[in-house]
Each structure stands twice: as structure tokens, then as C-alpha cells.
Steps between C-alpha positions, in 0.01 A plus 500: 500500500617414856865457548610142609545466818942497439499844303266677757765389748742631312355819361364604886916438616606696183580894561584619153243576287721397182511115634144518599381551174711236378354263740117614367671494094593116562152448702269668210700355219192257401241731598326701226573841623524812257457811722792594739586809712646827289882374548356150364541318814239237572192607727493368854241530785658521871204479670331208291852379382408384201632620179239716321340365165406787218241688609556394823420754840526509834192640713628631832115500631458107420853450526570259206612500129218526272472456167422713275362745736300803436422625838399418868114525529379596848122452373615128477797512713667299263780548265379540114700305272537210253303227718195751587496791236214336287309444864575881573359605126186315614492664794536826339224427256214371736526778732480738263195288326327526857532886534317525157253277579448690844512802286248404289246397748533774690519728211079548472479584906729726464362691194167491675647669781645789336182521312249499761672762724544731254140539424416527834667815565 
């Protein structure tokens, strides 16, 4: 998805926006690409200058494209998308497996608690 090194030349020098997207049409002819912009002009990232696949993003706090992305994670201070969404979903589920398992030990303690102090008054 990265221009040759020719068109980027030429697309950087170009000042109309028409011929520009001519440049990235002739670039992204073999690429398999369904989703342009609302006008149907082909996606392009300036600061990565790429041209975006589908699904394709660009996180400002990473500062790359990624794909398929869902969101920026500060817990992981990573990017969630298609190469670490099924490492996030783990993530997700063994935390929340710990705080039932803390739960559940610390379930009887606390029962006790609430127990015992309200006999003694």
C-alpha cells in the first residue's frame, strides 16, 4: 500500500487535488481496495503516507495506520486492532476471572465481618 517511490515524488509536487487522486487511482489499481472517501476518492494517509486499506485507521496517539482498529488502550498503551484484538479479549477475560476469584475468597471474611459486628452491638 506504499506508493513507489516515482508517484510519491510526483503526488508530494502535485497541487491539485483532481491529479492527485489520479496519481493514487493508477497506484491502487492492483490493490484490493473497496472502501473510499464519501466523493469516492481513494483513502490516503499524510502522516503515514500510505494509502489506507478497508478498515484501515490512523491513531494520532501511536501515530500509525492500523488495521482494523477498535480503539487506543491506555491500560496497554497499545493500539487494539486486527494483529492484537484476540490478545486484548484475553486480556479482558483473565482480569475479570481474577476479580471473581478475589471475590470469592474474600467473600466468607467479609460476610463474617458484617456478621460479627452486628451482634456485638
Amino acid at each position: 500500500f506504499c506508493l513507489p517511490k516515482a508517484e510519491k515524488e510526483r503526488y508530494e509536487r502535485e497541487e491539485m487535488p483532481d491529479a492527485q487522486q489520479e496519481i493514487l487511482k493508477n497506484a491502487a489499481r492492483e490493490l484490493p481496495m473497496y472502501t473510499r472517501t464519501a466523493s469516492g476518492a481513494i483513502r490516503y494517509c499524510d502522516p503515514c503516507q500510505v494509502i489506507k486499506p478497508d478498515r484501515c485507521h490512523h491513531c494520532s496517539t501511536c501515530d500509525q495506520c492500523v488495521l482494523k482498529m477498535d480503539h487506543h488502550c491506555p491500560w496497554v498503551n497499545n493500539c487494539v486492532g486486527f494483529s492484537n484484538y484476540k490478545f486484548f479479549v484475553l486480556f479482558l477475560a483473565y482480569s475479570m476471572l481474577y476479580c471473581v476469584f478475589i471475590a470469592a475468597t474474600v467473600l466468607q471474611y467479609f460476610i463474617k465481618f458484617w456478621t460479627v459486628s452486628t451482634h456485638a452491638h
